[in-house]
C-alpha positions in Angstrom: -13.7 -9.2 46.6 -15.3 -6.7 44.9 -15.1 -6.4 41.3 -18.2 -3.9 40.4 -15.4 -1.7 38.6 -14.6 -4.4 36.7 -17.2 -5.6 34.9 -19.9 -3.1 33.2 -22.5 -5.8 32.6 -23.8 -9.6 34.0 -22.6 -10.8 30.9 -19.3 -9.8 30.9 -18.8 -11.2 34.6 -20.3 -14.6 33.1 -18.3 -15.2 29.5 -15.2 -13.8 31.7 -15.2 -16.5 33.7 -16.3 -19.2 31.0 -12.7 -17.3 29.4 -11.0 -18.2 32.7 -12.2 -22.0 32.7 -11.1 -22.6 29.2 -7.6 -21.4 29.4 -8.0 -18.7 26.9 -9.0 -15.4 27.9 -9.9 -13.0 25.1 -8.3 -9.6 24.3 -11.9 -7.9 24.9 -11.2 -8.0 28.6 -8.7 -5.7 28.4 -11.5 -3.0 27.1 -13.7 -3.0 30.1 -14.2 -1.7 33.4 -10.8 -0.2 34.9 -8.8 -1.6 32.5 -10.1 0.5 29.2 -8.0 3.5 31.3 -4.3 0.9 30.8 -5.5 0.6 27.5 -5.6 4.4 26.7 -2.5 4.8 28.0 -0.7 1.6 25.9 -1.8 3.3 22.9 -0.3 7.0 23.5 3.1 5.1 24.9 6.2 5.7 22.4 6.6 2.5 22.6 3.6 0.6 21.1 5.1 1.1 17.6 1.8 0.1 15.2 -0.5 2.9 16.0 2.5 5.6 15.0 3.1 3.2 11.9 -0.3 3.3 10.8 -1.1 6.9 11.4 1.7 7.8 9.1 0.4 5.8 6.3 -2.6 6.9 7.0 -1.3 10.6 6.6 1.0 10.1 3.8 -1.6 7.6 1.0 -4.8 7.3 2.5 -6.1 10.6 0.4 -4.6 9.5 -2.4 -7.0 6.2 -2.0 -9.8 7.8 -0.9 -10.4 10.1 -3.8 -10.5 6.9 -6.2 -13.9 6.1 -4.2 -17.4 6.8 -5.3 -18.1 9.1 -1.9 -20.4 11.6 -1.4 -19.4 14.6 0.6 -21.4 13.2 3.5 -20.4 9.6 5.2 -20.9 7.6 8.1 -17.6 6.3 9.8 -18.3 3.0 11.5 -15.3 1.8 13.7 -15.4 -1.3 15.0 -12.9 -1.8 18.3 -12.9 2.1 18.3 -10.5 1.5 21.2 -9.9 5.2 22.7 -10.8 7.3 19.0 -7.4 8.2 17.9 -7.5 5.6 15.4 -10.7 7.4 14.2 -9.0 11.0 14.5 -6.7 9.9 12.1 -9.1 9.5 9.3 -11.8 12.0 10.4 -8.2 14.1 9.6 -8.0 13.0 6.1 -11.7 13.3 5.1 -11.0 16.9 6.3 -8.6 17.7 3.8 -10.9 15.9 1.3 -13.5 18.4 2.6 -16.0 14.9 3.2 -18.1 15.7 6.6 -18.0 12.9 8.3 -20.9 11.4 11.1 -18.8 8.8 13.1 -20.1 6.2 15.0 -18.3 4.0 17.9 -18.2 0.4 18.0 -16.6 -1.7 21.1 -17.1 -4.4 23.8 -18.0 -1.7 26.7 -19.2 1.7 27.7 -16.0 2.8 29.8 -13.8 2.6 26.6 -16.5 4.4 24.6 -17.2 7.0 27.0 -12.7 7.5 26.5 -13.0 7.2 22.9 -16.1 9.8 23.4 -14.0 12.1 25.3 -11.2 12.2 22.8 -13.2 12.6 19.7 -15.0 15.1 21.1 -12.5 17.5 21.8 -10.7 17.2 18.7 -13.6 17.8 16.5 -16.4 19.8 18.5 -18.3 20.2 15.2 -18.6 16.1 14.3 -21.3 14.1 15.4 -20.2 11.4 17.3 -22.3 8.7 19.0 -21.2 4.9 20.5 -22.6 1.4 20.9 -21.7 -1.6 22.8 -21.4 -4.5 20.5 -19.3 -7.5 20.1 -18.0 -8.1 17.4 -16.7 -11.6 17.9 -19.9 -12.6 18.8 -21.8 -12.3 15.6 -23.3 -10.1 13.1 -24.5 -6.8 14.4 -27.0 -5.8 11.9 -29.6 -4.1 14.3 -26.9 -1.7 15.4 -25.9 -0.7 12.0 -29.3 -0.6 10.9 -30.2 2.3 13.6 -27.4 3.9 12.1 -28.5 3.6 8.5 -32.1 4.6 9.8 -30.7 7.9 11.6 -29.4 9.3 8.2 -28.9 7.9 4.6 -25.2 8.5 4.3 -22.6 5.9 2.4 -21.1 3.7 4.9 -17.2 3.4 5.4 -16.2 0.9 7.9 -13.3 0.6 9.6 -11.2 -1.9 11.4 -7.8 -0.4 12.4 -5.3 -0.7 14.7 -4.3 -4.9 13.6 -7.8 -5.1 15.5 -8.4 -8.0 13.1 -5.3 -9.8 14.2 -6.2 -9.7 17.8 -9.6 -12.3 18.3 -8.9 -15.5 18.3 -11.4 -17.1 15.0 -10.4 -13.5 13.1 -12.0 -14.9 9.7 -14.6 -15.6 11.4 -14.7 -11.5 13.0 -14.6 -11.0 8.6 -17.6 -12.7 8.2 -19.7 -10.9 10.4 -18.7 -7.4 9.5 -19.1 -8.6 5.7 -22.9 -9.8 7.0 -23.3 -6.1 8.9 -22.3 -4.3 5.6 -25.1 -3.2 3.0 -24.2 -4.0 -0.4 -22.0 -0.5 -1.3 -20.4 0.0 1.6 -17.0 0.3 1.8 -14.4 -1.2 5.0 -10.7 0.0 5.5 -8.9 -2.5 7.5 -5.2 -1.6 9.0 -3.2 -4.9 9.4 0.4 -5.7 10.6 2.0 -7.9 7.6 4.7 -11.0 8.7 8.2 -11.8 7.5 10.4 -14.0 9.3 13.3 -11.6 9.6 11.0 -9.1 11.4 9.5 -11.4 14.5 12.2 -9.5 16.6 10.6 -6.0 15.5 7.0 -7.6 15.8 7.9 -8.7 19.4 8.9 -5.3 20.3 5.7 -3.8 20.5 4.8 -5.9 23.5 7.5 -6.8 25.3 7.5 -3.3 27.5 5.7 -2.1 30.5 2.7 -0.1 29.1 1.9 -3.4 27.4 2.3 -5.9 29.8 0.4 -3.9 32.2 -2.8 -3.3 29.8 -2.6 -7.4 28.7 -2.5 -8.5 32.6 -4.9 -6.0 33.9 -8.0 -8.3 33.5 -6.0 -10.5 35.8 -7.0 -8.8 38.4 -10.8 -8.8 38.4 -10.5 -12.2 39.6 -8.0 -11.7 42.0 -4.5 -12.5 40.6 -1.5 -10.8 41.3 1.0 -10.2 38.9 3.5 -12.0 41.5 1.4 -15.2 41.3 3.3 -16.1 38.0 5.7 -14.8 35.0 4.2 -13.7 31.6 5.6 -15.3 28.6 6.0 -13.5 25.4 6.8 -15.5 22.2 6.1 -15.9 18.4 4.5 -19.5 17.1 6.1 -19.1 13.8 3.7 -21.8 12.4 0.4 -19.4 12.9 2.1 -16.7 12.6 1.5 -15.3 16.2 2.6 -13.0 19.5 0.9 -15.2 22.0 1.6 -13.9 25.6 0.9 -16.7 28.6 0.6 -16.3 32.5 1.9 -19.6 34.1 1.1 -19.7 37.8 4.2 -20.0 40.0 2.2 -22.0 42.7 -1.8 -23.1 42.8 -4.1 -20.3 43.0 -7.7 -19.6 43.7 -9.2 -17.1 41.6 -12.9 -15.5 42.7 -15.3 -13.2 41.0 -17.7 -11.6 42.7 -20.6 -8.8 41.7 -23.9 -8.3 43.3 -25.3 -10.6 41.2 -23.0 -13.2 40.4 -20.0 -15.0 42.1 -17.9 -18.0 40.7 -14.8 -19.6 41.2 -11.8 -20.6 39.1 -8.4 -22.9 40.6 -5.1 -23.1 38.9 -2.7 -25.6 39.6 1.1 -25.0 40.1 3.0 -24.1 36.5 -0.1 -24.3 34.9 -1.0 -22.1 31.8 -3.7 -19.6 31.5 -3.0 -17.8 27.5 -4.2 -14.3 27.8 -3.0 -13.0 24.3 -2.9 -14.1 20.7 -2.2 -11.5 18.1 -2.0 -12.9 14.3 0.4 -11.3 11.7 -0.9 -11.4 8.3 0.4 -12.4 4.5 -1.1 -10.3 2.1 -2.6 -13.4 0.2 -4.0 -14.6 3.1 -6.0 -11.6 4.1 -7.1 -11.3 0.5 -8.9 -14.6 0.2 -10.2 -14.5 3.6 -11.8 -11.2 2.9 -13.1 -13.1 -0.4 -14.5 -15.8 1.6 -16.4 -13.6 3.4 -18.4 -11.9 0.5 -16.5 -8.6 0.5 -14.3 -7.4 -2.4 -10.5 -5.9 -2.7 -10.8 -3.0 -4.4 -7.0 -1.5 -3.2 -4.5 -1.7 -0.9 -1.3 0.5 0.7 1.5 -0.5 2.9 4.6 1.6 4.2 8.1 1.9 2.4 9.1 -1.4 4.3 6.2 -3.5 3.7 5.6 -3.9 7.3 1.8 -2.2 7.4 -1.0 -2.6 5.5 -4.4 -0.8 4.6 -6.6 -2.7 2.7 -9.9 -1.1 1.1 -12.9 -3.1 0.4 -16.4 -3.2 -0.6 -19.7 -5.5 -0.1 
């Protein structure tokens, strides 16, 4: 089988399939190759409901929050999981009306999504300059990207981590920690988070269970040769951690392959066994404050919606 459109890089091929063999297959999948297209189009669907939530509070307070910071009327915008850019747009938007020019840099697991985040940016606002890097955040600290950045121009920092993109990888405090190690001392990080209570896990479920999701979460499936036929996707909320975790359990045993020109390996799955290929956590607003604590980086504000359901959070190293 041929997979080349799958996988951008060696690596990916490798630590996708060391995914596969643990059971768990990280959300970054669903950024790469032909599947950073399903993505794209999951986030302009009506029915993924947290990027309109969060653009409107962006829109309607973010200013407001802004204008309490010590910025100059240059800065850098770092987004981290930059995703396809309109997360980015939305800001870029507000500086605007602040009349703060903005440099904005892209941050994600592979160079198909950046190239769409690119594209979208780009056309939008001609006049910023926009470049990307390939980095993963889960990894580790990324200070030798960030410090290319800060050597290109001398601008304040503002990171940002939208989109409940901090929700999304497995060890998330530990995603804290090494954006809190990337930072200089000074700069400041906006992060956009989906906030929990019990009486909304229906609501909260509702993002995902539709088509345009289920089709971007299964997509990396595929690369090794699994058919959406070869099992059912579960959907459900673990009220004790707080999270959507979606499962593929494998109607009958299957043989999954992935092959590139340098690299082929194998995978089997038995009969109703269980293959988790989501987790996505839902925050309390404590929580997320001592975490970002923990990690050496300081609340300086925060903002939600009229219904408490959304979150922004600005901090500083």
């Amino acid at each position: 089988m041929n997979t080349d459109i799958c996988f951008e890089n060696h690596v990916q091929a490798l630590e996708y399939m060391e995914a596969l063999k643990s059971g768990f297959l990280p959300l970054k999948f669903a950024y790469i190759g032909k599947a950073a297209h399903t993505h794209d189009q999951l986030v302009r669907s009506k029915e993924y409901g947290i990027a309109d939530i969060e653009t409107q509070l962006i829109k309607a307070s973010l200013g407001g929050l802004l204008e309490k910071l010590n910025c100059s009327n240059v800065i850098n915008l770092i987004d981290i999981g930059s995703g396809n850019g309109l997360k980015c747009a939305s800001i870029i938007n507000v500086l605007n009306l602040l009349e703060i020019k903005s440099h904005c840099h892209l941050l994600d697991y592979g160079n198909v999504l950046l190239n769409v985040a690119l594209t979208n940016l780009q056309k939008i606002f001609p006049d910023v300059p926009i470049d990307s890097h390939v980095v993963d955040f889960e990894k580790g600290a990324f200070q030798t990207t960030i410090s290319k950045i800060n050597h290109t121009n001398k601008y304040p920092n503002i990171f940002l981590l939208l989109g409940h993109t901090l929700g999304n990888p497995l060890n998330w405090q530990s995603v804290l920690k090494n954006i809190a190690t990337s930072m200089r001392k000074g700069d400041y990080l906006l992060i956009g988070v989906e906030l929990y209570e019990v009486e909304r896990i229906k609501e909260i479920l509702a993002h995902y269970d539709n088509r345009p999701f289920r089709d971007a979460v299964f997509n990396p499936l595929t690369f090794a040769g699994i058919d959406i036929n070869d099992g059912v996707l579960n959907i459900l909320f673990d009220r004790q951690k707080r999270n959507v975790e979606v499962d593929f359990v494998f109607k009958n045993a299957k043989y999954a392959e992935v092959e590139t020109e340098n690299f082929r390996d194998t995978v089997a799955f038995e009969k109703e066994s269980s293959l988790k290929i989501f987790v996505s956590h839902r925050f309390l607003k404590d929580e997320l404050f001592g975490a970002l604590e923990a990690a050496g980086v300081r609340t300086i504000d925060h903002i939600t919606d009229n219904r408490n359901t959304y979150m922004i959070t600005v901090c500083q190293r």
